[in-house]
VOPAGU-2260 file (C-alpha; in pm, 1 decimal, decimal comma):
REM VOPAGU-2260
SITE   aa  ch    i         X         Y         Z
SITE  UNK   A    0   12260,7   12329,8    6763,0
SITE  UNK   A    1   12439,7   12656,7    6641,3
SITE  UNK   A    2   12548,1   12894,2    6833,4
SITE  UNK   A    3   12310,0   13144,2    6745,9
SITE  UNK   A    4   11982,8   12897,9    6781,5
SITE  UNK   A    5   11809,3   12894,6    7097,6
SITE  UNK   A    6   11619,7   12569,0    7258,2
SITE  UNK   A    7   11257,8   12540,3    7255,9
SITE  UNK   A    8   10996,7   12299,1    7400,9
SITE  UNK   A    9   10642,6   12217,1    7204,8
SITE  UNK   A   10   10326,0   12175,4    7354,1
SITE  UNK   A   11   10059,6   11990,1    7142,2
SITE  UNK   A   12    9667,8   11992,3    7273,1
SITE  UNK   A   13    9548,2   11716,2    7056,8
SITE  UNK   A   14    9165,0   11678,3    6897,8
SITE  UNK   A   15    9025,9   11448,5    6605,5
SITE  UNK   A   16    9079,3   11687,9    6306,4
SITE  UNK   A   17    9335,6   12007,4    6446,1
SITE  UNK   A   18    9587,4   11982,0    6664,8
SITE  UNK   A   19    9693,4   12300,9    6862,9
SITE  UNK   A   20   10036,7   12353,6    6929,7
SITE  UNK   A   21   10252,0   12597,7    7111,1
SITE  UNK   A   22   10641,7   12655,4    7113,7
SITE  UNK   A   23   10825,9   12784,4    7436,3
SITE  UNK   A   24   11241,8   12930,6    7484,7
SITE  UNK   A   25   11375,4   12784,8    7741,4
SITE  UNK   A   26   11278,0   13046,2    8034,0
SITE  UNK   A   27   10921,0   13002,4    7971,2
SITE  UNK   A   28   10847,7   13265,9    7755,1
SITE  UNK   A   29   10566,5   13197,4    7481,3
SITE  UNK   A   30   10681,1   13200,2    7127,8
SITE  UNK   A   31   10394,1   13135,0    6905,6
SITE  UNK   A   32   10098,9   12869,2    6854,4
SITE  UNK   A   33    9910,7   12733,9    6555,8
SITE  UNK   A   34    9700,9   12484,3    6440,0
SITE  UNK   A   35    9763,5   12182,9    6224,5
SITE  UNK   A   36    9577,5   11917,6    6051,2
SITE  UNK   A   37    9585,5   11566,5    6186,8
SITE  UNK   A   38    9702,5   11478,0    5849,0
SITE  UNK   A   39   10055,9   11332,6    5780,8
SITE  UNK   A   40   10126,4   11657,3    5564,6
SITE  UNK   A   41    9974,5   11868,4    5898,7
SITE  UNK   A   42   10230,2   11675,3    6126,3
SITE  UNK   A   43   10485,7   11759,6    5916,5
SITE  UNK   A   44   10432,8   12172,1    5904,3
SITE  UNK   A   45   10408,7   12111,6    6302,0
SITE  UNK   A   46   10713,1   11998,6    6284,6
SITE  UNK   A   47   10913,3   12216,0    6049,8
SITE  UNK   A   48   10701,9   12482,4    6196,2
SITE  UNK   A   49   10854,9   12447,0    6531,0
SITE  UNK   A   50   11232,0   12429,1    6441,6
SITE  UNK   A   51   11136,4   12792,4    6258,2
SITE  UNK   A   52   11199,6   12904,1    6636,0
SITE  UNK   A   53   11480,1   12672,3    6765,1
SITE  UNK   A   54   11616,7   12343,2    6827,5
SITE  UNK   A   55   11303,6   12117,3    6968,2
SITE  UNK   A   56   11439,9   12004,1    7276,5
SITE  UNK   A   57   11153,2   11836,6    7351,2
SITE  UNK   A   58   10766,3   11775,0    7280,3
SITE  UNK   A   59   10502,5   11727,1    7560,7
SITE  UNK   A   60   10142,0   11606,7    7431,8
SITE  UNK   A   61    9843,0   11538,0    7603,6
SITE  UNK   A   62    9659,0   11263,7    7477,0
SITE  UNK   A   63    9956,4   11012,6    7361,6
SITE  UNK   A   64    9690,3   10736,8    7415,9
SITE  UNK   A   65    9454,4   10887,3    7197,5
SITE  UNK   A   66    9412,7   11152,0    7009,6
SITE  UNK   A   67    9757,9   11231,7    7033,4
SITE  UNK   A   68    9899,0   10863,6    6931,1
SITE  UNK   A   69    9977,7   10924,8    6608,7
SITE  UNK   A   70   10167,5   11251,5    6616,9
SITE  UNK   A   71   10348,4   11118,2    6917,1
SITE  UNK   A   72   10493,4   10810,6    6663,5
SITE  UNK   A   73   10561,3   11081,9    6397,2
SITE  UNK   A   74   10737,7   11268,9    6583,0
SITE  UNK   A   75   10944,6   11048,5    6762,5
SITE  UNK   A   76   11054,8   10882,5    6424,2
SITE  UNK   A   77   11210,0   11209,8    6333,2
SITE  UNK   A   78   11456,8   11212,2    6648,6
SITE  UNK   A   79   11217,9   11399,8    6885,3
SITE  UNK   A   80   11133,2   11359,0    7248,2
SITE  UNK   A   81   10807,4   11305,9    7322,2
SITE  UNK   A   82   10659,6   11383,3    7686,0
SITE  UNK   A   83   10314,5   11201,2    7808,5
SITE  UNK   A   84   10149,7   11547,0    7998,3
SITE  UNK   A   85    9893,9   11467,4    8164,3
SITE  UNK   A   86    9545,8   11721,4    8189,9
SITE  UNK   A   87    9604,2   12006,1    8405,6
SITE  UNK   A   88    9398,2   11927,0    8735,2
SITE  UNK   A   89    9080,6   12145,0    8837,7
SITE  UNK   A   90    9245,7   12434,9    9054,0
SITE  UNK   A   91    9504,3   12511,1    8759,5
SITE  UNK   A   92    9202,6   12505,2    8500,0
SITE  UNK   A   93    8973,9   12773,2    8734,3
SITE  UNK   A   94    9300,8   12995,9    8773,7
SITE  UNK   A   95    9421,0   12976,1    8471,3
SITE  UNK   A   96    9100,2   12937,7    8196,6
SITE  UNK   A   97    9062,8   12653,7    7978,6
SITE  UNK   A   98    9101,4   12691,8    7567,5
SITE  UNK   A   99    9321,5   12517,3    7332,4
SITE  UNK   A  100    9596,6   12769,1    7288,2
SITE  UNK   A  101    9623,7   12780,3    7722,1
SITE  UNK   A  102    9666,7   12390,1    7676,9
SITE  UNK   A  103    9921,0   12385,0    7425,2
SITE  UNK   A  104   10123,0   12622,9    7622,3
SITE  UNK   A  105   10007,7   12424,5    7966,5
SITE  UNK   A  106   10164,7   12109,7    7832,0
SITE  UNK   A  107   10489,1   12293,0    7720,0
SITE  UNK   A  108   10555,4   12440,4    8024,9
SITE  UNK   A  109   10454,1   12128,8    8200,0
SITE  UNK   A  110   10762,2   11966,6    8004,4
SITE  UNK   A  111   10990,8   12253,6    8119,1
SITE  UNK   A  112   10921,3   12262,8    8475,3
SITE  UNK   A  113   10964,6   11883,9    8509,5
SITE  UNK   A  114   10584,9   11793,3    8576,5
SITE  UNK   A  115   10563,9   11586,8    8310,3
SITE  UNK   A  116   10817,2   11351,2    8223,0
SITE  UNK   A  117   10664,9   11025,0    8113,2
SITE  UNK   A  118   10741,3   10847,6    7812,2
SITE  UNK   A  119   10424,5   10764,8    7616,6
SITE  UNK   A  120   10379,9   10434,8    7458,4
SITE  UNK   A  121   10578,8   10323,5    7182,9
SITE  UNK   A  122   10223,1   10190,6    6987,6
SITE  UNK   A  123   10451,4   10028,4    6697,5
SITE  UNK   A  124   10523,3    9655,3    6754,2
SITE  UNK   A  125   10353,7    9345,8    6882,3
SITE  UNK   A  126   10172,8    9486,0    7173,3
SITE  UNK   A  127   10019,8    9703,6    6994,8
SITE  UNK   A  128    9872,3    9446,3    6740,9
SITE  UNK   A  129    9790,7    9265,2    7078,8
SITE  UNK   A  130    9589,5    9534,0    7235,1
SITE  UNK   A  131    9418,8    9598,1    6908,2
SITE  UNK   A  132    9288,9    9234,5    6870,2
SITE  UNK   A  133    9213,7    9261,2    7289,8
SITE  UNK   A  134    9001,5    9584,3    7194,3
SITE  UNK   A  135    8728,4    9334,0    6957,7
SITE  UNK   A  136    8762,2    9045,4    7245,7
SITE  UNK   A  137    8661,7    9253,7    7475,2
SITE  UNK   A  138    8336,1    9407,0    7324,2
SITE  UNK   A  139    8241,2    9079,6    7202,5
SITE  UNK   A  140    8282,3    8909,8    7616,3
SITE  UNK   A  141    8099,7    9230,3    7721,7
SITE  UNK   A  142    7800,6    9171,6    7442,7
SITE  UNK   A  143    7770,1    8794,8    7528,5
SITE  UNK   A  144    7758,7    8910,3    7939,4
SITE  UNK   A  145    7455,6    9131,8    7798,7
SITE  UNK   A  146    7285,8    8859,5    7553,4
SITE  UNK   A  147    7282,5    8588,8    7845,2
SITE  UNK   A  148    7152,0    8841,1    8076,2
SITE  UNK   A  149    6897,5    8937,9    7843,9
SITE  UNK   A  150    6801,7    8586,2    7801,6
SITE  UNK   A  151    6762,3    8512,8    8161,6
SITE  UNK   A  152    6547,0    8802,3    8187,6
SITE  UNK   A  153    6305,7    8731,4    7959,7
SITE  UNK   A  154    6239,5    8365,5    8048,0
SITE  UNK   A  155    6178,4    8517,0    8468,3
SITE  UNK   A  156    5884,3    8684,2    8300,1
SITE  UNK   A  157    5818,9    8425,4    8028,0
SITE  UNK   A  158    5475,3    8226,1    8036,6
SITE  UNK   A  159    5485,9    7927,8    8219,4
SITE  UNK   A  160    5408,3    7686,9    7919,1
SITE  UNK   A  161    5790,4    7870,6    7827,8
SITE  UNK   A  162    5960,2    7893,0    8166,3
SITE  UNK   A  163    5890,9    7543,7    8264,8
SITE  UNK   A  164    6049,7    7373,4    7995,8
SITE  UNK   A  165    6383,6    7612,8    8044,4
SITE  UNK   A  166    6444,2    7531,5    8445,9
SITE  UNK   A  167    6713,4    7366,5    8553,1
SITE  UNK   A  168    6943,6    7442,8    8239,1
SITE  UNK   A  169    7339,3    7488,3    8236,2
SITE  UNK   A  170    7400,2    7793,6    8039,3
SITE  UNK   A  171    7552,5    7595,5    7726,2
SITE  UNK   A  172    7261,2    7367,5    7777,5
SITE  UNK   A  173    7087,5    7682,3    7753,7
SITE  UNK   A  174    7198,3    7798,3    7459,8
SITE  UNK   A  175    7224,5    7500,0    7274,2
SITE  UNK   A  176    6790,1    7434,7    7306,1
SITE  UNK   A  177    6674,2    7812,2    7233,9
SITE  UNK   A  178    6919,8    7783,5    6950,4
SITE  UNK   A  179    6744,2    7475,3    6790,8
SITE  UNK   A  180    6409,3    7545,4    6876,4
SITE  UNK   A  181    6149,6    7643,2    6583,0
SITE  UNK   A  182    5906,7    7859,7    6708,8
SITE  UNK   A  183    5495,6    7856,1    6583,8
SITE  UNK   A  184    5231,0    8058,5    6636,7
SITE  UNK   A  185    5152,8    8430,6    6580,8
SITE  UNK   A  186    5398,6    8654,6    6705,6
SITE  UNK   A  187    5095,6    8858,0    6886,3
SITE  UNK   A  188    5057,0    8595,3    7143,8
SITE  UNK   A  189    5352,1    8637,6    7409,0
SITE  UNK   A  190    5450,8    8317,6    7437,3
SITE  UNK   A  191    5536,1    8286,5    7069,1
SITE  UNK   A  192    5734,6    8620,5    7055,1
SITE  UNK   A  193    5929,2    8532,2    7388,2
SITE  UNK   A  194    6043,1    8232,0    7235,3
SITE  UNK   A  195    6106,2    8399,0    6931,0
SITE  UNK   A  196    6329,7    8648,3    7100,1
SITE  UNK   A  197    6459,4    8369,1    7295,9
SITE  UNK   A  198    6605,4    8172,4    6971,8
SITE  UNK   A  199    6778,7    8519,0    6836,7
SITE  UNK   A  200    6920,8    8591,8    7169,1
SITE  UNK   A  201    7102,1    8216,7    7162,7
SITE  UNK   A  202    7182,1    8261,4    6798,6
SITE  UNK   A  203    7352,9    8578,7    6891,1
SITE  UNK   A  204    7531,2    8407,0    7174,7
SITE  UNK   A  205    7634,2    8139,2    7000,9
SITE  UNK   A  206    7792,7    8416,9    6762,7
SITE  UNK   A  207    7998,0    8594,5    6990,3
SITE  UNK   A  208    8108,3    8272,9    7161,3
SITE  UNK   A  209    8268,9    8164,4    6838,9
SITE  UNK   A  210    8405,6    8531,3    6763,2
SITE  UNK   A  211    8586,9    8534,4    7096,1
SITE  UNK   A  212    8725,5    8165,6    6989,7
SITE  UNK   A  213    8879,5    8347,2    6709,2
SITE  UNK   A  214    9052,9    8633,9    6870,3
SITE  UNK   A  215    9168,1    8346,7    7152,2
SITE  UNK   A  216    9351,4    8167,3    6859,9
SITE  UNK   A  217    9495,4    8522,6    6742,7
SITE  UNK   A  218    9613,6    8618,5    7075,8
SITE  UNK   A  219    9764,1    8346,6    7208,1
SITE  UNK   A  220   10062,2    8268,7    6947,8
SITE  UNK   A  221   10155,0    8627,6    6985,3
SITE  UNK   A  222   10140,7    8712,5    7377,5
SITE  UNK   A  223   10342,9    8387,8    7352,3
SITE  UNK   A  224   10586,8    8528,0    7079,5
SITE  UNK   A  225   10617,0    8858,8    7292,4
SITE  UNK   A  226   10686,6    8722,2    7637,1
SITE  UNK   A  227   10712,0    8352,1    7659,7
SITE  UNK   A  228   10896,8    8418,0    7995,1
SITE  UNK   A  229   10554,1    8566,8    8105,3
SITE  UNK   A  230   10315,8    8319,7    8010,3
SITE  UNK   A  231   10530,3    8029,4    8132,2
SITE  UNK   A  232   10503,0    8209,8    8524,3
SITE  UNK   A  233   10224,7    7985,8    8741,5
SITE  UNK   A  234    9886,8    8124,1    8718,1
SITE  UNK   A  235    9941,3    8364,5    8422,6
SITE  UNK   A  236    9757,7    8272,2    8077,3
SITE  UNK   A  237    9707,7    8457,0    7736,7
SITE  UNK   A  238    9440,7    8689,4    7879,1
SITE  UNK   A  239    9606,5    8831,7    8178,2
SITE  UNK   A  240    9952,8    8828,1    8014,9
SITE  UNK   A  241    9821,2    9031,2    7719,8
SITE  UNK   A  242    9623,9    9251,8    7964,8
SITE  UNK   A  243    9973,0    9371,7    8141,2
SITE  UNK   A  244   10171,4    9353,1    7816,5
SITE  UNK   A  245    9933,1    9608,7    7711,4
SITE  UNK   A  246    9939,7    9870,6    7999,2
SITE  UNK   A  247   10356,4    9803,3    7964,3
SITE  UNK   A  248   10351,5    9901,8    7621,6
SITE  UNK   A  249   10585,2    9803,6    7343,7
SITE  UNK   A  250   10856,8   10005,3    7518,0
SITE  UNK   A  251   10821,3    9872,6    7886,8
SITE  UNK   A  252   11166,6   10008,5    7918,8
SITE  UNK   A  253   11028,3   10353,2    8017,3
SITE  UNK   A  254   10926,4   10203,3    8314,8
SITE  UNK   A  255   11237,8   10301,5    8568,5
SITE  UNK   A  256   11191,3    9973,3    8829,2
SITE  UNK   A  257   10927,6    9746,3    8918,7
SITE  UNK   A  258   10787,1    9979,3    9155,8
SITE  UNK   A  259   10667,2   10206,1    8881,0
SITE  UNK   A  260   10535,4    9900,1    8724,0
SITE  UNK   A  261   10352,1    9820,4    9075,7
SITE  UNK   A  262   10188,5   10144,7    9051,5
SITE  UNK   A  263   10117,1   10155,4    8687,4
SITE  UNK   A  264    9915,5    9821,1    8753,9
SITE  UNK   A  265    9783,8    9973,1    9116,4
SITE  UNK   A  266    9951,8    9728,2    9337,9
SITE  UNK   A  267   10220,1    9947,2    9481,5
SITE  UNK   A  268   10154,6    9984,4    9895,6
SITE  UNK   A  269   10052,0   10321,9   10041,9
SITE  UNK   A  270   10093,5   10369,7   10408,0
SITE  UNK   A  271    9784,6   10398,0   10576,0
SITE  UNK   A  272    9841,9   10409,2   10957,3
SITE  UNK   A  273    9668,2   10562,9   11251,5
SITE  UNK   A  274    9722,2   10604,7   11569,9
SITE  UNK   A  275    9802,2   10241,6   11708,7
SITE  UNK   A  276    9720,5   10066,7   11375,1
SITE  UNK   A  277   10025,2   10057,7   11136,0
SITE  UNK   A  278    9933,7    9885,1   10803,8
SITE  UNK   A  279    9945,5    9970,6   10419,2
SITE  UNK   A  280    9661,0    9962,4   10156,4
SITE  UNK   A  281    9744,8    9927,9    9782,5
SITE  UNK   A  282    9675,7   10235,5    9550,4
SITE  UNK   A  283    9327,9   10305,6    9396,8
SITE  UNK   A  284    9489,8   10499,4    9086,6
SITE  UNK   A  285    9682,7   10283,2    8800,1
SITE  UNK   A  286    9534,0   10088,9    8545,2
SITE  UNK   A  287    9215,9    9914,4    8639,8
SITE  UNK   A  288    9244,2    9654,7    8436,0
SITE  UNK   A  289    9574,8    9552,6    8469,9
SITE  UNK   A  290    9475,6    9551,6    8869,0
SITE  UNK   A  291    9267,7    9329,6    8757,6
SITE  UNK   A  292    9470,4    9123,7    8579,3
SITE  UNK   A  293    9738,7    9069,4    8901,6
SITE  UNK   A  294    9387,7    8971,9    9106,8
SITE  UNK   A  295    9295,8    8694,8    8866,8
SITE  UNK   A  296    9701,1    8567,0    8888,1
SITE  UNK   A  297    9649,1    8595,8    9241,0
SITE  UNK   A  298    9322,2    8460,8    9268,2
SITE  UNK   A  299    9469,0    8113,1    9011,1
SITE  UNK   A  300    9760,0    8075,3    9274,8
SITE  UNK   A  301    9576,9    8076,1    9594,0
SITE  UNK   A  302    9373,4    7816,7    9479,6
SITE  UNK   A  303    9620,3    7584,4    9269,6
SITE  UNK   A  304    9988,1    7736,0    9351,5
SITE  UNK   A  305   10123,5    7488,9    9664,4
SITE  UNK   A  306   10413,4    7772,4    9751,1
SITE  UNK   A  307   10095,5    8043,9    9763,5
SITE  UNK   A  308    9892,3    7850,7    9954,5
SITE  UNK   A  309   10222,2    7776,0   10209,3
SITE  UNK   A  310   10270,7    8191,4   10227,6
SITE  UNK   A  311    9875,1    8232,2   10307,3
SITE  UNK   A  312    9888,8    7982,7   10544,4
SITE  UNK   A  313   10154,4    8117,2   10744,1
SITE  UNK   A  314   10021,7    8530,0   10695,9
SITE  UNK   A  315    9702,7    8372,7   10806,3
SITE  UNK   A  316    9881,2    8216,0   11126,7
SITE  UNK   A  317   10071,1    8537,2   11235,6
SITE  UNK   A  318    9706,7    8741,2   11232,0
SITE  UNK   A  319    9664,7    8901,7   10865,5
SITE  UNK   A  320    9372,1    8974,3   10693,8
SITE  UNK   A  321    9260,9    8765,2   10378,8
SITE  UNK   A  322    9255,3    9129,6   10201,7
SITE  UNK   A  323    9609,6    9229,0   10280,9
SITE  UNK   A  324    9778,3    8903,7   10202,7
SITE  UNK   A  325    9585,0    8923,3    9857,2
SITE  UNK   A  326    9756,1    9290,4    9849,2
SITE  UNK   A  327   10093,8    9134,0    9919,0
SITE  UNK   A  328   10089,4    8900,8    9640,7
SITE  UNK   A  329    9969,7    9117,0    9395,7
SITE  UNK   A  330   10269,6    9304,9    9503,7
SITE  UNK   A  331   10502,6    9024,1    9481,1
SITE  UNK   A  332   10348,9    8903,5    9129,7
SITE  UNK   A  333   10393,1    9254,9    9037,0
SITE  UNK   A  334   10748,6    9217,2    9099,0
SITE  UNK   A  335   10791,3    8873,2    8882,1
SITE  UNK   A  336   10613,1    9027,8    8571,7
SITE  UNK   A  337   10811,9    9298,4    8560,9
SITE  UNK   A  338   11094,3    9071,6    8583,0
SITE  UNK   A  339   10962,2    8894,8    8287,7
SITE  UNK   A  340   10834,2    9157,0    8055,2
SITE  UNK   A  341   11030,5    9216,1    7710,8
SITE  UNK   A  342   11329,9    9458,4    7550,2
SITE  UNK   A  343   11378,0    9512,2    8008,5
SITE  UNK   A  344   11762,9    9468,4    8176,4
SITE  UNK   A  345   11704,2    9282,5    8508,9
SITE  UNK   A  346   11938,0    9247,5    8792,8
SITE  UNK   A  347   12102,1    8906,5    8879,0
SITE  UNK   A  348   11951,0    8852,7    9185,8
SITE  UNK   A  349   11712,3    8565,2    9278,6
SITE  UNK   A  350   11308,9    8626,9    9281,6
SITE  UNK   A  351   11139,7    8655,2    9598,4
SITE  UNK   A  352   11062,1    8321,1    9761,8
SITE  UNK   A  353   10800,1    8405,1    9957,3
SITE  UNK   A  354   10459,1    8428,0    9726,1
């Protein structure tokens, strides 16, 4: 930086087709803002736009995950740090007003004050392709969820002459008879158009079952290519591994220890004593569904893991609730994946013995 150039810090507000953006000295005083188009050409006049009033010490954005994904990778290519802000809570909005330009300059000074100093997600390597390909698994398990539900409603309120012949059928059994049947009659009579719908529904199950076959066999070979250390830990498969390779990011390295890991994924303790009672609950904030993703692991070791079932066993013994020693190990698998994820410097010393 030359002598004569002062420091500034950006603030981006990010939307589908403009991006606002606001430039700061390094005392806090507003510069300028502008908008930009969401266009490569648009990121770049941010960018040269910016060092028009300084060196850009630094970038905060709200929205990395989103909106804000792709200007976070540009500018980050060209040598500039980004800062995850995150939006301004309620009280700050009522005393402060709420418009695009406000924003901009919230997330600036947000950067300068130290409020927001998260690295965003990388989004430019094989977890990303992962949670891309996760994105189409998971709308297709959510649609067949709805399609067998739909099909069990209809045959509660099916005609008998329809119902009766359905009872008693495993789901795949299910599927596999509505799928085959040919239905006759006039679709004005009930019974016809119920099993008409009936045969669609199965057809459309049978669909989805095979698309979520295909993203299985795209999945697995790369969660396994990204962390085979991961995958190979007791109770972990393809689906939970890509779930927390996904809320780590392609840069997992911005997460300082495994306890910000624990409390990305929800499972870090929070005291919650009172009076004679002195006991810890886990979080409610973090990522849900990486939470959910240490409850499955946890849920597969209790049930097939010999050294979990030895540490419930003895938590059990000494008076603890089923729901705190299942908040325990999620802690203590917390611990191992982090252990375990990729491009992350780990100490020497042994894992914990004792889940």
């Amino acid at each position: 930086m030359a002598a004569d150039e002062i420091g500034v810090i950006g603030g981006i507000d990010t939307h589908t087709d403009l991006h606002q953006a606001a430039v700061i000295d390094g005392i806090g005083r507003h510069l300028a803002t502008a908008q930009f188009e969401t266009t490569p050409e648009g990121y770049q006049r941010l960018l040269d736009w910016m060092r028009l009033h300084g060196d850009v010490l630094a970038v905060g954005i709200e929205g990395t995950g989103a909106y804000g994904a792709e200007v976070a990778r540009f500018l980050a290519a060209n040598e500039i740090t980004v800062v995850e802000v995150d939006r301004p809570d309620r009280k700050a909005r009522r005393d402060n007003g709420k418009s695009d330009p406000i924003d901009a300059y919230g997330a600036a000074t947000a950067v300068l004050s130290g409020r927001a100093g998260g690295i965003p997600k990388s989004r430019n390597g094989i977890v990303e392709a992962i949670r891309a390909l996760r994105v189409v698994r998971k709308g297709a398990v959510k649609a067949r969820t709805q399609t067998i539900n739909q099909i069990r409603t209809l045959i509660v309120t099916a005609p008998s002459a329809v119902r009766d012949k359905l009872r008693g059928l495993s789901t795949r059994e299910l599927i596999d008879t509505l799928a085959r049947s040919r239905p006759a009659g006039e679709l004005a009579d009930p019974a016809c158009a119920v099993r008409t719908a009936l045969r669609r529904l199965a057809r459309r199950y049978q669909q989805l079952d095979e698309e979520i076959k295909d993203a299985d066999k795209e999945i697995r070979p790369l969660v396994t290519q990204a962390a085979p250390k991961l995958v190979a830990l007791p109770g972990v498969g393809p689906e939970t591994a890509g779930q927390l390779l996904t809320s780590a990011g392609d840069n997992p390295d911005r997460l300082r220890s495994e306890a910000s890991f624990a409390h990305l994924c929800g499972a870090a303790p929070v005291p919650a004593s009172s009076g004679r009672t002195n006991r810890h609950r886990l979080n409610r904030g973090g990522d849900r569904q990486a939470n959910n993703a240490l409850h499955t692991i946890v849920l597969v070791r209790m049930k097939y893991d010999q050294r979990t079932q030895e540490y419930v066993a003895r938590r059990t013994a000494e008076g603890m609730t089923k729901k705190d020693i299942v908040r325990c190990l999620k802690r203590f698998v917390a611990r191992e994946i982090y252990k375990r994820l990729p491009h992350v410097t780990h100490p020497t010393k042994p894992l914990p013995q004792t889940a």
